[in-house]
TORKOL-4160 file (C-alpha; in steps of 0.2 Angstrom, whole numbers, padded with zeros to 4 digits, m for minus):
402
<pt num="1" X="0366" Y="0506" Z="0400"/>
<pt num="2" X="0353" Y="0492" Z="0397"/>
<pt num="3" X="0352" Y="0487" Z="0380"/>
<pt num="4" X="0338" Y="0490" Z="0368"/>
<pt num="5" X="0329" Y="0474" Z="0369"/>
<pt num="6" X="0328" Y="0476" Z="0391"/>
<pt num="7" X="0323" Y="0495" Z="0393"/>
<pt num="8" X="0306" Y="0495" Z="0387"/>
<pt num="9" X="0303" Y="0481" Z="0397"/>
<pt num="10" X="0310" Y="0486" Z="0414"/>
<pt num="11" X="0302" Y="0504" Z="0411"/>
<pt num="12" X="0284" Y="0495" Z="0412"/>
<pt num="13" X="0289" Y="0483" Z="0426"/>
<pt num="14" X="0297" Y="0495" Z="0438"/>
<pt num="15" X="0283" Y="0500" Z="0443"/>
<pt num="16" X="0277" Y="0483" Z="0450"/>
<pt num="17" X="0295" Y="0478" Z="0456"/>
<pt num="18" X="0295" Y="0493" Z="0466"/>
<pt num="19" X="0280" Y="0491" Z="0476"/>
<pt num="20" X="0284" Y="0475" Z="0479"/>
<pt num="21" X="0304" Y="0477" Z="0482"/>
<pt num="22" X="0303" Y="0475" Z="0499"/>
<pt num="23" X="0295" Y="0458" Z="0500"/>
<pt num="24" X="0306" Y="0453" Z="0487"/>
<pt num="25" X="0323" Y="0460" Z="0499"/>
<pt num="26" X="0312" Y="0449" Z="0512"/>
<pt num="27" X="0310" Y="0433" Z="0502"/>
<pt num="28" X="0329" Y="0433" Z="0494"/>
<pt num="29" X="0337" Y="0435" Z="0511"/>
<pt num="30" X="0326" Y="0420" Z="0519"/>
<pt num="31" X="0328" Y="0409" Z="0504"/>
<pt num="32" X="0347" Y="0412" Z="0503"/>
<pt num="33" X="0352" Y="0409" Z="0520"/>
<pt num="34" X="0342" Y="0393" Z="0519"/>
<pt num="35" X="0351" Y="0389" Z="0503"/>
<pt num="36" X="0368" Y="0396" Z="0511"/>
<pt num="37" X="0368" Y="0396" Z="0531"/>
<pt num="38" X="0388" Y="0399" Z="0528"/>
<pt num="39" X="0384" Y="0415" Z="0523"/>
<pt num="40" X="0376" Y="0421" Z="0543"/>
<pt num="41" X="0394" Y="0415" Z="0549"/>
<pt num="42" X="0406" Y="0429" Z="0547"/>
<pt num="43" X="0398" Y="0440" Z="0532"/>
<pt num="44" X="0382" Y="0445" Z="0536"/>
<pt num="45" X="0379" Y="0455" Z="0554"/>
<pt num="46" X="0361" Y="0445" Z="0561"/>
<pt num="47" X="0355" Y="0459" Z="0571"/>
<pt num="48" X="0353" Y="0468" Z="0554"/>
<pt num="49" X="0346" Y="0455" Z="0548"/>
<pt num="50" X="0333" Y="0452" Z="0562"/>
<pt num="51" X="0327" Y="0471" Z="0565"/>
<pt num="52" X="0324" Y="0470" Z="0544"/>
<pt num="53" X="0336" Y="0484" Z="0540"/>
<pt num="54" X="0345" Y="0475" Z="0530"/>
<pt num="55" X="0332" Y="0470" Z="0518"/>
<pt num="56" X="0325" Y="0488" Z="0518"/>
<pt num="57" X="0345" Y="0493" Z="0511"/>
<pt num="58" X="0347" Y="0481" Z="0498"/>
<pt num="59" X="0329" Y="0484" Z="0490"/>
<pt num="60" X="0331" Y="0501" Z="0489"/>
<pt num="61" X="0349" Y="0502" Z="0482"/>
<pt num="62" X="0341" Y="0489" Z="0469"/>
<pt num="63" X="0326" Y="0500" Z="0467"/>
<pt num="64" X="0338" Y="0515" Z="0465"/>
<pt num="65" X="0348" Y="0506" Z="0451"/>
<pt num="66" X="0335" Y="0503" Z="0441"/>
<pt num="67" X="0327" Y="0520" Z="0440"/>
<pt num="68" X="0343" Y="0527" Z="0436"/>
<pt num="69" X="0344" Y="0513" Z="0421"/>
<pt num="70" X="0327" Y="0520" Z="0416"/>
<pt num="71" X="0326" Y="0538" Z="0419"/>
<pt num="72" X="0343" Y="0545" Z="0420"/>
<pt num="73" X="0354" Y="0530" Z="0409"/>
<pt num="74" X="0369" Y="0539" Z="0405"/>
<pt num="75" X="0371" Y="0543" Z="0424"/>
<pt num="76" X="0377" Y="0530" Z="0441"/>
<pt num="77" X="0371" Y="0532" Z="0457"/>
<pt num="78" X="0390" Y="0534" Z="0463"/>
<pt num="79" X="0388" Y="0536" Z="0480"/>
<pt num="80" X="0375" Y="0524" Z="0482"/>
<pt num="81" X="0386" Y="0510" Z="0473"/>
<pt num="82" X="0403" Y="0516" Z="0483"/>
<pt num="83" X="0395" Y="0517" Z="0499"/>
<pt num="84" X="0393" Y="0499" Z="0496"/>
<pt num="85" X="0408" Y="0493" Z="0487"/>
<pt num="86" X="0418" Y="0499" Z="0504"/>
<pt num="87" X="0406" Y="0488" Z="0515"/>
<pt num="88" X="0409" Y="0472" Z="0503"/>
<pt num="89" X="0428" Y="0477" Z="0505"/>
<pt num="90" X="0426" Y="0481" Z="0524"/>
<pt num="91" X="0419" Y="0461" Z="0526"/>
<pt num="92" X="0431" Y="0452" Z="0512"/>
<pt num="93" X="0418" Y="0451" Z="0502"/>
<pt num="94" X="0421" Y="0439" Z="0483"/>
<pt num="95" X="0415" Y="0441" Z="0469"/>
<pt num="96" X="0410" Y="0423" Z="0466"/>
<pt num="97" X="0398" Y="0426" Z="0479"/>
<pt num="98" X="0387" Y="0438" Z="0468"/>
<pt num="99" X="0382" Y="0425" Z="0457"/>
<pt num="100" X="0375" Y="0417" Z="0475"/>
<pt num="101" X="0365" Y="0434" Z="0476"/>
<pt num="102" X="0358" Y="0433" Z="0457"/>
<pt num="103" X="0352" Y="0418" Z="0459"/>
<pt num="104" X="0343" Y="0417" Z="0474"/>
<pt num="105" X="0337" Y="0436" Z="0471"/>
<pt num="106" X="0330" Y="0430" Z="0453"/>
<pt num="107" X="0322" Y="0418" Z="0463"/>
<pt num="108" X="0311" Y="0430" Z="0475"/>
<pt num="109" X="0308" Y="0440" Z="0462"/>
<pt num="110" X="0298" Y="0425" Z="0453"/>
<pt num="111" X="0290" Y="0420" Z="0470"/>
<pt num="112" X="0284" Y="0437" Z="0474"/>
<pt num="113" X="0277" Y="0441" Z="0456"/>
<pt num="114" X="0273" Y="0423" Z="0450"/>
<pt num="115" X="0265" Y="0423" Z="0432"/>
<pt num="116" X="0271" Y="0442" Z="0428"/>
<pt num="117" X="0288" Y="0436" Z="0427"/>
<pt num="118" X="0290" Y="0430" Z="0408"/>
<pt num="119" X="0304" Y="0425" Z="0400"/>
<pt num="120" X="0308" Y="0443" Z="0391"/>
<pt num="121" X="0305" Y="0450" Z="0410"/>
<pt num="122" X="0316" Y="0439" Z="0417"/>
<pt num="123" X="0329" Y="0443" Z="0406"/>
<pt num="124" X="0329" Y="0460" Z="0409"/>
<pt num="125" X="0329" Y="0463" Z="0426"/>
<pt num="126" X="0344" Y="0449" Z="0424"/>
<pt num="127" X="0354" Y="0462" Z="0414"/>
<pt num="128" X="0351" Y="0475" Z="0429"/>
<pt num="129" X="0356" Y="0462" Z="0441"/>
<pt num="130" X="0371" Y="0463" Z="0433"/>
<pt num="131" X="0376" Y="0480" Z="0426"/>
<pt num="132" X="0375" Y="0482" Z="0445"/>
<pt num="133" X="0385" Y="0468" Z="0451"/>
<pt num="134" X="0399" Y="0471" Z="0437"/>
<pt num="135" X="0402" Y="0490" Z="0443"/>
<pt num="136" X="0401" Y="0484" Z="0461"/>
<pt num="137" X="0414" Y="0469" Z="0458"/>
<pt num="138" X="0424" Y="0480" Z="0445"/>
<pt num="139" X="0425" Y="0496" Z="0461"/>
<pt num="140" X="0429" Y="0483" Z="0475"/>
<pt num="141" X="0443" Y="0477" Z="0462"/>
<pt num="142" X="0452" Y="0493" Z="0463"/>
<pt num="143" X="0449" Y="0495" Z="0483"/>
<pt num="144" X="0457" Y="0477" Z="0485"/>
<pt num="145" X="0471" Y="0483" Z="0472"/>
<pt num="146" X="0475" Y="0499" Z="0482"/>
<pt num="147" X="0479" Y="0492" Z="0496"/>
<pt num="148" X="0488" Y="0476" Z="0488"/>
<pt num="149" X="0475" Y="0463" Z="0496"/>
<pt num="150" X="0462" Y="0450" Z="0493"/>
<pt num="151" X="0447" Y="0447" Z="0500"/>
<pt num="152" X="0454" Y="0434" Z="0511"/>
<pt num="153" X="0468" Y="0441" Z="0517"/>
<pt num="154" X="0458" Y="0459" Z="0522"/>
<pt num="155" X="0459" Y="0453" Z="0540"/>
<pt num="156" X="0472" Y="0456" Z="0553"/>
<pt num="157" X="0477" Y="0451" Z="0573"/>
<pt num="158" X="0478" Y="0466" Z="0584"/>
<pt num="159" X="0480" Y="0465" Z="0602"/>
<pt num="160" X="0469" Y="0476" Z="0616"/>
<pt num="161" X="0482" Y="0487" Z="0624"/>
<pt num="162" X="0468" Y="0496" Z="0634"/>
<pt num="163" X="0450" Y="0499" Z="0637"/>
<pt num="164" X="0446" Y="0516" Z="0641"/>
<pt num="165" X="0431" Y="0520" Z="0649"/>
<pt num="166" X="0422" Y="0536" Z="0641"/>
<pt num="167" X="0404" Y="0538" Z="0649"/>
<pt num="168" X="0392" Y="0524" Z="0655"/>
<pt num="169" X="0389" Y="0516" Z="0640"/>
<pt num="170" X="0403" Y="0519" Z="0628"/>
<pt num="171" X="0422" Y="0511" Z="0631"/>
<pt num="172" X="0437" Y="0514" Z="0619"/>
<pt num="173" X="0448" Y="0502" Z="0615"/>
<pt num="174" X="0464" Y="0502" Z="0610"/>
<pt num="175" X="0471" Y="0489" Z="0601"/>
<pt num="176" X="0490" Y="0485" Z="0594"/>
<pt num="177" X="0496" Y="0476" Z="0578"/>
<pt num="178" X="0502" Y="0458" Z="0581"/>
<pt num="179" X="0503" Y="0453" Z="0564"/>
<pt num="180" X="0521" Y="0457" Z="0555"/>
<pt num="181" X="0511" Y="0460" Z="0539"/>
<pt num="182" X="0507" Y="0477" Z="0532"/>
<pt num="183" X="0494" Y="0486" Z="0535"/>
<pt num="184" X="0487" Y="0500" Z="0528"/>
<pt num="185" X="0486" Y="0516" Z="0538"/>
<pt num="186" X="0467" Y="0523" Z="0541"/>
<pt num="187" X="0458" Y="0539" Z="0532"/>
<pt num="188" X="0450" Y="0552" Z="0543"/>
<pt num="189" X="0433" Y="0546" Z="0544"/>
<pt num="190" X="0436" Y="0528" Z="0539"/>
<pt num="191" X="0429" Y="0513" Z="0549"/>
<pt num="192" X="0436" Y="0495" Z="0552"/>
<pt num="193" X="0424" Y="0480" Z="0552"/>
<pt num="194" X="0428" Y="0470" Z="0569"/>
<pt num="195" X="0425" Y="0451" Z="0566"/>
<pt num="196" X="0422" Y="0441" Z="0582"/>
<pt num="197" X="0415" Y="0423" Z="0588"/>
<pt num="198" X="0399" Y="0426" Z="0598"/>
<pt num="199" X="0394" Y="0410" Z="0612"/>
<pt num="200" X="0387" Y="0399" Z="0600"/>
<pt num="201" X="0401" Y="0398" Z="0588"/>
<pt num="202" X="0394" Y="0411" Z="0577"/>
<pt num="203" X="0405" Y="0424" Z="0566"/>
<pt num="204" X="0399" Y="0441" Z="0568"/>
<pt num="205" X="0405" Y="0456" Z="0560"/>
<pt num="206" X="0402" Y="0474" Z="0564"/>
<pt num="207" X="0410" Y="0492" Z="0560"/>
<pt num="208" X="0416" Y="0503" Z="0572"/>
<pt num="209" X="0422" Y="0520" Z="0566"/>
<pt num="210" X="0443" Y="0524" Z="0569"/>
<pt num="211" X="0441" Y="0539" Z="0581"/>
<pt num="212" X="0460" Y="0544" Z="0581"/>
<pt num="213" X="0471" Y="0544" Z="0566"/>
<pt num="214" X="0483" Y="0530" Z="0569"/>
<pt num="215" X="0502" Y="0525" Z="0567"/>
<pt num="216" X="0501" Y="0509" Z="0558"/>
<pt num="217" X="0506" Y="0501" Z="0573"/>
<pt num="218" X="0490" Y="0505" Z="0587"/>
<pt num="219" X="0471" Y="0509" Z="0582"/>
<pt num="220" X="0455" Y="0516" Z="0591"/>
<pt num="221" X="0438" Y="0514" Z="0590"/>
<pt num="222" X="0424" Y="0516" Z="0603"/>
<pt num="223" X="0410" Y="0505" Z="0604"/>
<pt num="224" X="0394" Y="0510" Z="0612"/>
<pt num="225" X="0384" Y="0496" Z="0622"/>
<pt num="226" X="0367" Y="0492" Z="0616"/>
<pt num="227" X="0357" Y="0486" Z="0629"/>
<pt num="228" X="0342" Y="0483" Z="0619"/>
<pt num="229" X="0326" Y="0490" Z="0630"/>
<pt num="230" X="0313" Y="0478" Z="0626"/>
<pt num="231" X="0323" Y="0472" Z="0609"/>
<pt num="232" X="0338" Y="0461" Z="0609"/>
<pt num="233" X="0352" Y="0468" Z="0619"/>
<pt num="234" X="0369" Y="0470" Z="0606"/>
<pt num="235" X="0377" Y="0456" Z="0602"/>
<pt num="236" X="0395" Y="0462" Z="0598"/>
<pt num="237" X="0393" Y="0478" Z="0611"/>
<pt num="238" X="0391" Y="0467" Z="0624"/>
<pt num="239" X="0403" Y="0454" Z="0620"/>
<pt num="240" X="0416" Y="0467" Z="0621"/>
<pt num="241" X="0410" Y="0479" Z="0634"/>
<pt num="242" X="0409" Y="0463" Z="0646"/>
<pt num="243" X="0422" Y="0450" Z="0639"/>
<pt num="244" X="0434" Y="0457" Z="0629"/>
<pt num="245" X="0449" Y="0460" Z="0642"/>
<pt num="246" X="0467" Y="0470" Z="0639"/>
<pt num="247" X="0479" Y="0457" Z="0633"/>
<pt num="248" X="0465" Y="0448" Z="0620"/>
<pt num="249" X="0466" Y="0446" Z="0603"/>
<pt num="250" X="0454" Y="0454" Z="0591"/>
<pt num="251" X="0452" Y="0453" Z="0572"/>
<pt num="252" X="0451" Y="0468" Z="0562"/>
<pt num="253" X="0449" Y="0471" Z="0544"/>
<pt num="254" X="0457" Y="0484" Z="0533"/>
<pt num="255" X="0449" Y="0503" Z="0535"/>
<pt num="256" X="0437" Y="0506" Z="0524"/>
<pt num="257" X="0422" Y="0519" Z="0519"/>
<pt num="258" X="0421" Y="0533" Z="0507"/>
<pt num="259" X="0415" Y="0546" Z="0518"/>
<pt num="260" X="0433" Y="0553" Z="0522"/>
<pt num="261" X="0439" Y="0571" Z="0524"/>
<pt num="262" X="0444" Y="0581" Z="0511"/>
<pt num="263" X="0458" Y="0590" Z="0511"/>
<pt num="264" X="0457" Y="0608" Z="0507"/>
<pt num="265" X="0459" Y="0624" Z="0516"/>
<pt num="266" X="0438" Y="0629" Z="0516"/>
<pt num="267" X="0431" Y="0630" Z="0532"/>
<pt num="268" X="0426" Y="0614" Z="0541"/>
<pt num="269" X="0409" Y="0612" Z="0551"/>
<pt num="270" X="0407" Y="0591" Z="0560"/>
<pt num="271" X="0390" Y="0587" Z="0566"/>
<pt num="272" X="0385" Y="0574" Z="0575"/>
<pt num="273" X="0373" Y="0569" Z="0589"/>
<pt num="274" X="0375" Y="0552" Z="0600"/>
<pt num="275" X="0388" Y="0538" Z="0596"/>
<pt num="276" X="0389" Y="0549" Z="0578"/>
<pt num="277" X="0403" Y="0558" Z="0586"/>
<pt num="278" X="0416" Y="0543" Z="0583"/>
<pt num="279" X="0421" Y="0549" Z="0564"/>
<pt num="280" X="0420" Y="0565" Z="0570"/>
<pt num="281" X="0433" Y="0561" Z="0581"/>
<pt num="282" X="0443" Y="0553" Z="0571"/>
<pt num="283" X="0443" Y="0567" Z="0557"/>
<pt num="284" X="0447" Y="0579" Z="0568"/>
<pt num="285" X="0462" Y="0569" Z="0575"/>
<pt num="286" X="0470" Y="0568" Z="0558"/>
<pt num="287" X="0469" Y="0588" Z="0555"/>
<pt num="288" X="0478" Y="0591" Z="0573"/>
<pt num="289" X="0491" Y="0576" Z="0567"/>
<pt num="290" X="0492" Y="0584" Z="0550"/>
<pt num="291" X="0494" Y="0603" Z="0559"/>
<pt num="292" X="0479" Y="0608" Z="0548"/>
<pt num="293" X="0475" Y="0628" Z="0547"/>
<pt num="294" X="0458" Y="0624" Z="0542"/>
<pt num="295" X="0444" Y="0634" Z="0553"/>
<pt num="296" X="0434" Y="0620" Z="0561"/>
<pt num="297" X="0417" Y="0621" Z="0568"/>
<pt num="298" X="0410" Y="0606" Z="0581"/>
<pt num="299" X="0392" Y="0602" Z="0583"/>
<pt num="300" X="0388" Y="0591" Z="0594"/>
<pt num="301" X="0371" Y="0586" Z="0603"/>
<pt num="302" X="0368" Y="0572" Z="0616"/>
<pt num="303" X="0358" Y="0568" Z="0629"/>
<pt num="304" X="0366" Y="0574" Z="0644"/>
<pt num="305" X="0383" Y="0582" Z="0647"/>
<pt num="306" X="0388" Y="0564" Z="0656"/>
<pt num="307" X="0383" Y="0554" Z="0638"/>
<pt num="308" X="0395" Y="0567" Z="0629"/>
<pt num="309" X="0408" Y="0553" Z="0623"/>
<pt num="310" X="0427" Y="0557" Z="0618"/>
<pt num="311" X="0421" Y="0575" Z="0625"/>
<pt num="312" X="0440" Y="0577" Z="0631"/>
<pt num="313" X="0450" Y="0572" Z="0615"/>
<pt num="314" X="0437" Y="0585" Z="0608"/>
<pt num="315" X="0442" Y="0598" Z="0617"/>
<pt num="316" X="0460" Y="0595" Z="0616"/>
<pt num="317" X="0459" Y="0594" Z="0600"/>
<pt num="318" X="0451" Y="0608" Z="0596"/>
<pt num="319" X="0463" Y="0618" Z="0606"/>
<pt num="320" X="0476" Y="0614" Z="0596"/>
<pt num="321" X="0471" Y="0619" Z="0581"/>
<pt num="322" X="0472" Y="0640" Z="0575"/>
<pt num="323" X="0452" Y="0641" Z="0574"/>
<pt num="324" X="0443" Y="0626" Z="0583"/>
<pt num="325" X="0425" Y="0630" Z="0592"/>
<pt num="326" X="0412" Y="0617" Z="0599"/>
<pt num="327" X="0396" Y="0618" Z="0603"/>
<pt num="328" X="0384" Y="0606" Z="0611"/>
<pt num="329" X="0366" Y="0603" Z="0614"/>
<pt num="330" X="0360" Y="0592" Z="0627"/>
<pt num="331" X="0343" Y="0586" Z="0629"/>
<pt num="332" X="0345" Y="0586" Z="0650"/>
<pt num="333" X="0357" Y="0599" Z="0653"/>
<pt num="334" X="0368" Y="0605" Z="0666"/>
<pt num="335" X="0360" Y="0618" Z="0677"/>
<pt num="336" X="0358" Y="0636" Z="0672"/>
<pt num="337" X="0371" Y="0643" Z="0682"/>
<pt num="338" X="0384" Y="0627" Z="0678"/>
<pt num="339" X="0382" Y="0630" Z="0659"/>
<pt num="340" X="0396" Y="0631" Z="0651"/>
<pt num="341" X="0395" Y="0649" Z="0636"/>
<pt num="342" X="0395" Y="0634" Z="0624"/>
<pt num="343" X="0381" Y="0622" Z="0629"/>
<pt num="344" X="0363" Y="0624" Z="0625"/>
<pt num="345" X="0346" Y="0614" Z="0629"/>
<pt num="346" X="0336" Y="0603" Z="0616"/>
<pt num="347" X="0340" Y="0598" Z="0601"/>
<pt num="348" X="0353" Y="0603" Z="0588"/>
<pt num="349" X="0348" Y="0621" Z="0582"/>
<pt num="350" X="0357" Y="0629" Z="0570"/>
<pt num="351" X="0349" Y="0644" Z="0571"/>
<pt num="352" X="0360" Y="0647" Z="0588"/>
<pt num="353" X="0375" Y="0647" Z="0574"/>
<pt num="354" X="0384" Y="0656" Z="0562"/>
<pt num="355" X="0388" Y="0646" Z="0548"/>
<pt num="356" X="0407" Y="0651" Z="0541"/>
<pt num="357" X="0406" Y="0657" Z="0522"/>
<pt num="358" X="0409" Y="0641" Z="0509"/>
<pt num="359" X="0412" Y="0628" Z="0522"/>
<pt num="360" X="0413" Y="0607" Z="0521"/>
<pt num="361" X="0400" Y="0598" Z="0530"/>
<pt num="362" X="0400" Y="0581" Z="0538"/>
<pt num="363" X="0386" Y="0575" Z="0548"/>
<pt num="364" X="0385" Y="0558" Z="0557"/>
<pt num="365" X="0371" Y="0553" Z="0571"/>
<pt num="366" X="0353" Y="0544" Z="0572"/>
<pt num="367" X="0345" Y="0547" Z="0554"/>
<pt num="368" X="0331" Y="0559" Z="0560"/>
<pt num="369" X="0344" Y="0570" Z="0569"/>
<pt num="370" X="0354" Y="0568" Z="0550"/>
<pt num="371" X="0339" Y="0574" Z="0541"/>
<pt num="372" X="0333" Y="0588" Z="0552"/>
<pt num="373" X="0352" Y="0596" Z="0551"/>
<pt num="374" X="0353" Y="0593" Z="0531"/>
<pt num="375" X="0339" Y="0601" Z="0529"/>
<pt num="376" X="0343" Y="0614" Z="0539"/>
<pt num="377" X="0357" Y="0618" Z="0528"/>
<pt num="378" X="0350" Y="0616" Z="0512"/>
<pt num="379" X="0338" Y="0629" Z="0518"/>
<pt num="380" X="0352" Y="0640" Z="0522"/>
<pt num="381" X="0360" Y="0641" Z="0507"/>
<pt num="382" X="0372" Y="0626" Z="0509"/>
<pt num="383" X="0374" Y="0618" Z="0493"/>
<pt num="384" X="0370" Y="0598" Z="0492"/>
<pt num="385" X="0386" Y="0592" Z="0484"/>
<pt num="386" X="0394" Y="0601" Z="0502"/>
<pt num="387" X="0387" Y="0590" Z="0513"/>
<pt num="388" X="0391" Y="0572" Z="0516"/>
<pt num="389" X="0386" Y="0562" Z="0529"/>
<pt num="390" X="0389" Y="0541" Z="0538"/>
<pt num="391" X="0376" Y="0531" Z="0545"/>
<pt num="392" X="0382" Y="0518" Z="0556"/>
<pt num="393" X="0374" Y="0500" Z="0549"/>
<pt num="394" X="0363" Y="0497" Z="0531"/>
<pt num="395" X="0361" Y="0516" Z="0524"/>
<pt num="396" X="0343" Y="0516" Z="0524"/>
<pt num="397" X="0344" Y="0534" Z="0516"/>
<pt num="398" X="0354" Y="0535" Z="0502"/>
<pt num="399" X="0344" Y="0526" Z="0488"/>
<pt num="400" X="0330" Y="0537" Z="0492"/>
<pt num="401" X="0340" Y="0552" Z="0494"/>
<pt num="402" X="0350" Y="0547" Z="0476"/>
């Protein structure tokens, strides 16, 4: 809670921070890196950086604090500030390096608002800076605790033991452990942050989402190729898609995310569209490994039968389970008389499905696909609180949504 002498003064300048959060996000970024290049060499992804996502995440998860500091102060934004704390652990993140953050942010807060920013004002929005930071640093303390690491020793060396082409665009790789240190096994749903040196000597990292549940010793994750169309073509996607060989060595960092299956015995309905299918995937894996009894619905929409990725570990595994169905909608489908009872054209309509009583609900795929099947649910009766959801990159969602 902020204290007495901050409140009133963040209520009356929330306003004005908040219609200029952006430029702010915009103006911290450039002065940091100047400040910090180190910090584009490993820990920060540059594609995010350039296409502005990042800056549009970070500004609304601090815009999102705040307003819960002023209009709800004796709640947290939970998922908001979880979603992050397992990206900072995903990317061996240290807590020294918030203090970086404070004072390069505090910075672009005075450039952006000049004169407005007094000494009292100042001081406030300090004290937000870091109520926010301590719970962040205080979570990602008991992330690095439960798995018994630090953030320098989140990384391992795993081997690719195969490349498995799934459709034009989208390849699996399997990779095994080569480091004899422990590692933690994956949740369904969890994602690992792949850290690799681009052609001019750059660390990049990026998450890809585990799309089988894994033994310890071999993990999977598919990576789908962005070939840019009149933007910059992928920098990791291609790297892998066209370099990385069987035999390389890769780094991985420990699984992370906190949008990971919940185990109960309610109904289960997976939705995704596109590249979203990977956690899909890799939840539904896990109840087949764990001989699961759950009823388990799969939605699926794509573009084409053809761009259907991991289509036949889908099936599989569904046909494993007691009470497995999938469905699928495809923008260019199969001809009439080819269609399968399952597949239907256009876009993801629920209306074609009946929705089992008190089910779960994840949802993963392009954010207006996300939105358009949310809402949806809401306006069937789903409650809120049963339906989570991933977004692959800087959740440009959830501090709106919170």
């Amino acid at each position: 809670m902020l204290s007495d002498t901050s409140y009133p003064v963040v209520k009356a300048t929330l306003p004005v921070v908040g219609e200029n959060i952006q430029e702010i996000a915009r103006r911290f970024y450039a002065h940091m890196f100047g400040e910090h290049p180190e910090l584009l060499d490993g820990l920060f992804n540059r594609g995010n950086q350039a296409d502005g996502r990042q800056q549009q995440a970070l500004a609304g998860s601090v815009a999102a604090f705040a307003g819960y500091l002023v209009n709800k102060p004796t709640e947290l934004p939970d998922h908001l500030l979880s979603r992050i704390a397992h990206k900072h652990v995903s990317l061996g993140l240290h807590p020294d390096q918030y203090q970086i953050v404070h004072d390069n942010l505090m910075w672009a807060i005075v450039d952006v608002l000049g004169d407005a920013v007094t000494p009292e004002v100042a001081a406030a929005w300090d004290e937000v800076y870091w109520l926010m930071a301590n719970v962040l640093i205080n979570q990602e303390r008991g992330l690095y605790e439960a798995v018994r690491l630090s953030p320098e020793t989140v990384w391992r060396t795993w081997r690719v033991v195969e490349k498995i082409p799934e459709t034009e665009d989208v390849t699996t790789f399997v990779v095994e452990r080569v480091d004899e240190r422990e590692v933690k096994r994956s949740l369904p749903g969890q994602y690992v942050t792949l850290r690799m040196e681009m052609p001019d000597g750059v660390l990049q990292p990026r998450q890809y989402s585990l799309t089988r549940a894994d033994d310890g010793q071999h993990r999977r994750f598919a990576v789908k190729r962005v070939r840019g169309n009149g933007t910059p073509a992928g920098e990791m996607s291609t790297l892998l898609h066209e370099t990385v060989q069987v035999g390389d060595e890769v780094v991985l960092s420990v699984p992370s995310g906190d949008v990971v299956l919940e185990y109960s015995d309610r109904p289960l309905v997976l939705a995704s569209a596109g590249i979203g299918v990977t956690p899909m995937a890799g939840m539904l894996s896990h109840l087949v490994k764990d001989g699961s009894q759950r009823t388990v619905q799969f939605l699926h929409a794509d573009a084409s039968p053809e761009t259907f990725a991991l289509r036949g570990q889908i099936e599989e595994d569904l046909a494993a389970l007691e009470d497995g169905s999938l469905k699928a909608w495809f923008e260019q489908p199969r001809a009439a008389g080819e269609r399968a009872e399952n597949e239907y054209e256009g876009f993801m309509d629920l209306r074609a499905v009946e929705l089992p009583h008190d089910a779960q609900y994840y949802l993963c795929g392009p954010l207006p696909f996300m939105q358009a099947v949310r809402s949806a649910l809401v306006a069937r009766g789903v409650p809120p609180r049963d339906i989570q959801y991933e977004v692959f990159g800087p959740d440009l969602w959830l501090a709106d949504f919170e």
